[in-house]
C-alpha positions in Angstrom: 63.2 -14.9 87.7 60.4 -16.8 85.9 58.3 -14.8 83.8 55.4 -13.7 85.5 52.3 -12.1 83.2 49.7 -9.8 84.8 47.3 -7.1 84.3 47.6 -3.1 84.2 44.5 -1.5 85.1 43.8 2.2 84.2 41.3 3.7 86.8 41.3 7.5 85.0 40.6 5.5 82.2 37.9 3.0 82.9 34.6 4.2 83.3 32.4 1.7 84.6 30.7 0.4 81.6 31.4 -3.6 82.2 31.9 -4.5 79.0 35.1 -6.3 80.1 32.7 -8.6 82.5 30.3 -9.1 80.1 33.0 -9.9 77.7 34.3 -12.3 80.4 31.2 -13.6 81.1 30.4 -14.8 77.5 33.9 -16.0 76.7 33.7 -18.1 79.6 30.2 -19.0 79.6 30.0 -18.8 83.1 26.6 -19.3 84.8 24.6 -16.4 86.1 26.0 -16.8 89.3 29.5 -16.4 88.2 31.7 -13.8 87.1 35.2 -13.6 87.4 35.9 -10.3 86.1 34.1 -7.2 88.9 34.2 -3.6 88.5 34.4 -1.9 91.6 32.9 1.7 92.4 34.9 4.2 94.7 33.5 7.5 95.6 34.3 10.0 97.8 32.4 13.1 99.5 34.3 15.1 96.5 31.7 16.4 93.6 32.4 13.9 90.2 34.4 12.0 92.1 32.9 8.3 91.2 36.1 6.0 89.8 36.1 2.3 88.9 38.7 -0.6 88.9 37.7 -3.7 87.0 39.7 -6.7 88.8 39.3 -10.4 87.9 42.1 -12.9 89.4 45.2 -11.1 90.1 47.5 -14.3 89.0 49.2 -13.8 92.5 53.1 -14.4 92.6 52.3 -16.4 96.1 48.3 -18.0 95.8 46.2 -18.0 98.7 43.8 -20.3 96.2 46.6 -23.1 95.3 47.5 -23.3 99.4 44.2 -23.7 100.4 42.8 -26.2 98.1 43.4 -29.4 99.6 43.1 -31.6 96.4 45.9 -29.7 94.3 43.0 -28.6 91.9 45.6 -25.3 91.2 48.5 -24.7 89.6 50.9 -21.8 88.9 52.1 -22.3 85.3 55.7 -21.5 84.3 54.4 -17.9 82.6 52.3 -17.2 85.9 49.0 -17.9 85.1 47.1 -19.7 88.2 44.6 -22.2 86.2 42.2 -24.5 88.5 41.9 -28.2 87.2 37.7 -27.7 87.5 37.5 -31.5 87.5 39.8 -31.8 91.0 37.2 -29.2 92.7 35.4 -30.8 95.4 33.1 -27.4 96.0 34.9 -27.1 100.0 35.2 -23.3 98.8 38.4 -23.4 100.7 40.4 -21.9 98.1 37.2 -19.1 98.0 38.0 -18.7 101.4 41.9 -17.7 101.7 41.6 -15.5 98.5 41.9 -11.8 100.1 40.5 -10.6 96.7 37.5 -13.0 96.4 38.5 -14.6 93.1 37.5 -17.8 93.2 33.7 -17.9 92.2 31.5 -20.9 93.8 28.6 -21.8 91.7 25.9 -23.0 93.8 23.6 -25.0 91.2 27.0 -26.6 89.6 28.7 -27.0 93.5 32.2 -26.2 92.7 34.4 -23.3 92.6 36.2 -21.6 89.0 38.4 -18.6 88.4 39.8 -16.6 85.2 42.7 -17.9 84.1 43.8 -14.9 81.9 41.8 -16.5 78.6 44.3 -19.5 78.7 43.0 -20.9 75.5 43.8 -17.3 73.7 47.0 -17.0 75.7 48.2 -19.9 73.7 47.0 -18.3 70.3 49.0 -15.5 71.2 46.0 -13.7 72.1 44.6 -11.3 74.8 42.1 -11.8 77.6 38.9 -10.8 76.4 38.5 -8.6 78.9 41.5 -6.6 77.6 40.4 -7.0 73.8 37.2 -5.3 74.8 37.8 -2.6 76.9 36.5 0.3 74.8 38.6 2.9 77.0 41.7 0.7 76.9 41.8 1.3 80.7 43.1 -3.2 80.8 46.5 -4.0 79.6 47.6 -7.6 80.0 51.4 -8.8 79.5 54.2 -9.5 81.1 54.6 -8.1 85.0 57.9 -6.6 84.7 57.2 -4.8 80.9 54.1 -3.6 82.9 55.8 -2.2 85.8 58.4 -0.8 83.1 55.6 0.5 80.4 53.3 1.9 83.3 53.4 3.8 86.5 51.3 2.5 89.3 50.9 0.4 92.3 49.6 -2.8 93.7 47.6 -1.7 96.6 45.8 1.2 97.9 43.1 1.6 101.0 40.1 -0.4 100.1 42.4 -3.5 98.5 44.1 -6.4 100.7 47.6 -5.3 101.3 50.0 -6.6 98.3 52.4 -8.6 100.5 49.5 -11.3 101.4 49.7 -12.8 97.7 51.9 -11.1 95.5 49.3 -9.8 92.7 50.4 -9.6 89.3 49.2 -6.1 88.8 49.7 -2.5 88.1 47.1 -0.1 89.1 47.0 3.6 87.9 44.8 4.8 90.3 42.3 7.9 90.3 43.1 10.6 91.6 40.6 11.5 93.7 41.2 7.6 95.3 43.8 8.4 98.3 46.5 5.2 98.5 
């Protein structure tokens, strides 16, 4: 099997601070319309029961994005990473479209469509997403899939995310436990 990286997110870690999108955000230097790292609330009718998950692209083993987009501007590299050629992106938003997750940002002053692409430029420094470098509850783990799914007990999927067989994401999840899956 070809290696495949991804992400392990912690939810009874991560506490809903966003450092790891603003992090993102300034790596990237995405517009203010743009961020492809969200953290997502969950509550329940449970007292303290408020839980995050911080999810940017999910570097999907099968990629709704590189089906969709009809001029090839995707590609999944031989480690897994799925990295959009920006200048292929004609802005049809199709690949925006047939994400289940909603990765693919569209950027309505520039007209076109981006996505993380796991800090590529670090990756091949032998460096971390910034998202993961800065998570102050270390609640973001990034490496590769099957030492995750080794390393870390969790699942892909639970009720409130697309179902895992869609796409194939490339993550772990350890997730709350007041969050039912």
């Amino acid at each position: 099997m070809a290696k495949q990286v991804g992400f392990y997110i912690d939810m009874v870690k991560c506490y809903g601070c966003k450092t790891c999108v603003v992090s993102c955000k300034l790596h990237n230097k995405t517009s203010p319309n743009v961020s492809y790292r969200h953290v997502r609330e969950f509550s329940t009718d449970l007292p303290a029961s408020l839980s995050f998950l911080s999810m940017a692209c999910n570097h999907c083993a099968d990629p709704a994005c590189l089906k969709a987009c009809p001029t090839g501007a995707y590609e999944k590299l031989d480690n897994g990473i799925v990295k959009q050629n920006h200048d292929y992106c004609i802005g049809c938003k199709m690949c925006v479209m047939a994400c289940p997750y909603n990765t693919p940002q569209f950027d309505p002053d520039e007209g076109k469509t981006s996505k993380c692409d796991y800090c590529y430029d670090r990756y091949l420094e032998g460096k971390k997403p910034r998202c993961v470098e800065s998570c102050p509850a270390g609640a973001l783990v990034a490496g590769e899939l099957d030492e995750l799914r080794a390393t870390y007990v969790g699942v892909q999927e639970f009720q409130g995310l697309p179902k895992a067989e869609v796409t194939h994401p490339s993550i772990v999840i350890r997730i709350s436990p007041n969050i039912e899956s």
